[in-house]
C-alpha positions, 0 to 999 in steps of 0.5 A, a space after each residue: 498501530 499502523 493506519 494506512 488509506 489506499 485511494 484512486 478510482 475505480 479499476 485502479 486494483 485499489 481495494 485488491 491493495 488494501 485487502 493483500 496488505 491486511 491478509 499478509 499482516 493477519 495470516 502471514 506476518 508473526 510478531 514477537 509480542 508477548 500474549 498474542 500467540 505470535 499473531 498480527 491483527 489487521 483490519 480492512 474497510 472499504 469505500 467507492 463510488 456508484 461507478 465500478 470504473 472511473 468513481 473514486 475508491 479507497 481502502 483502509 488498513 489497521 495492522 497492529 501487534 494488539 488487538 484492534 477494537 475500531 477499525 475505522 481510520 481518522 487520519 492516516 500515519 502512511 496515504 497512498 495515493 493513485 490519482 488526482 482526484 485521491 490526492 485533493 480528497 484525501 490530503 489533507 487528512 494526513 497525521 502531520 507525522 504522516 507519509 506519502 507515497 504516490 503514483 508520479 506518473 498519474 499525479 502532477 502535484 508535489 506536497 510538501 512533507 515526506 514524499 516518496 514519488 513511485 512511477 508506478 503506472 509507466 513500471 507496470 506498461 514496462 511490464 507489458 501489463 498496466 493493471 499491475 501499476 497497484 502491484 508495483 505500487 505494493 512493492 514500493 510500499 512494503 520497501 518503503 515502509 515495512 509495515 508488513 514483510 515482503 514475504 507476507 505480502 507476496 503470498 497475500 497477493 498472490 492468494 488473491 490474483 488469477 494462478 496464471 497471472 502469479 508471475 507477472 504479479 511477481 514481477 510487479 512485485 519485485 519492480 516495486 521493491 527496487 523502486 522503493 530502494 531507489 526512493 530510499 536512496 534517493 533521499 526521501 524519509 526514513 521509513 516506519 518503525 518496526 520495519 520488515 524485511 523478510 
């Protein structure tokens, strides 16, 4: 089991974040796993402010290879994290164990522990588009954790975004991906058990 908290606020894509990685998991991803016909299980729930935009949003993600009877996270074995505001309210939460990856251009503050820093929101701006700052956040999310495979989560994405945006978000992807390696590289923790590639 896998638990994973997407957070920053509204109009971010936060809640798009949650819903791509829970639908590549579910629909898209196979497991070896003996008696559950080779599906993944994955839960989804959501929370956000009054606000569409501005107010505080976070999605919540239970992948597992068994049956999943609570979908409700406590705390978090992977936080990814969009804004300041995201980074004071859900911190602390964090499993000891726990890792963090965040938006190194919207986020100043440094926490201890294991840290993958992604420039998410000036890779999109280089992609001509800032909306996409959540895609190139995925990207480097799958890489850096493998929690669903990189194929998986590619076909959830594109399922859920406009036809004609389906190039840019794969370009977002793929920015993402590379910036995950050059994290990994770059010495930060080693990524999550069970980790897929394809």
């Amino acid at each position: 089991m896998t638990d994973i908290r997407f957070a920053g606020f509204g109009g971010q894509g936060i809640i798009l974040m949650g819903i791509a990685v829970a639908r590549g998991a579910a629909m898209y991803d196979r497991t070896d796993h003996v008696g559950d016909g080779g599906h993944r299980y994955a839960t989804q729930t959501q929370s956000y402010g009054p606000s569409a935009r501005g107010g505080h949003s976070r999605c919540d993600v239970k992948i597992s290879d068994d049956e999943i009877h609570y979908p409700f996270i406590e705390k978090p074995d992977v936080l990814v994290l969009m804004s300041e505001q995201a980074y004071k309210k859900y911190l602390p939460g964090l499993k000891d164990s726990g890792i963090v990856i965040m938006d190194a251009d919207l986020i100043k503050e440094r926490p201890d522990g294991k840290l993958f820093l992604v420039p998410a929101t000036s890779a999109a701006e280089s992609l001509g588009a800032r909306v996409v700052a959540n895609v190139v956040m995925l990207g480097a999310f799958q890489t850096i954790t493998g929690v669903v495979s990189r194929e998986a989560l590619r076909k959830a994405v594109l399922d859920l975004v406009p036809e004609m945006t389906h190039d840019l978000n794969t370009k977002a992807l793929e920015r993402g991906r590379e910036l995950g390696e050059e994290r990994l590289k770059s010495g930060g923790c080693s990524p999550l058990d069970g980790r897929r590639e394809a």
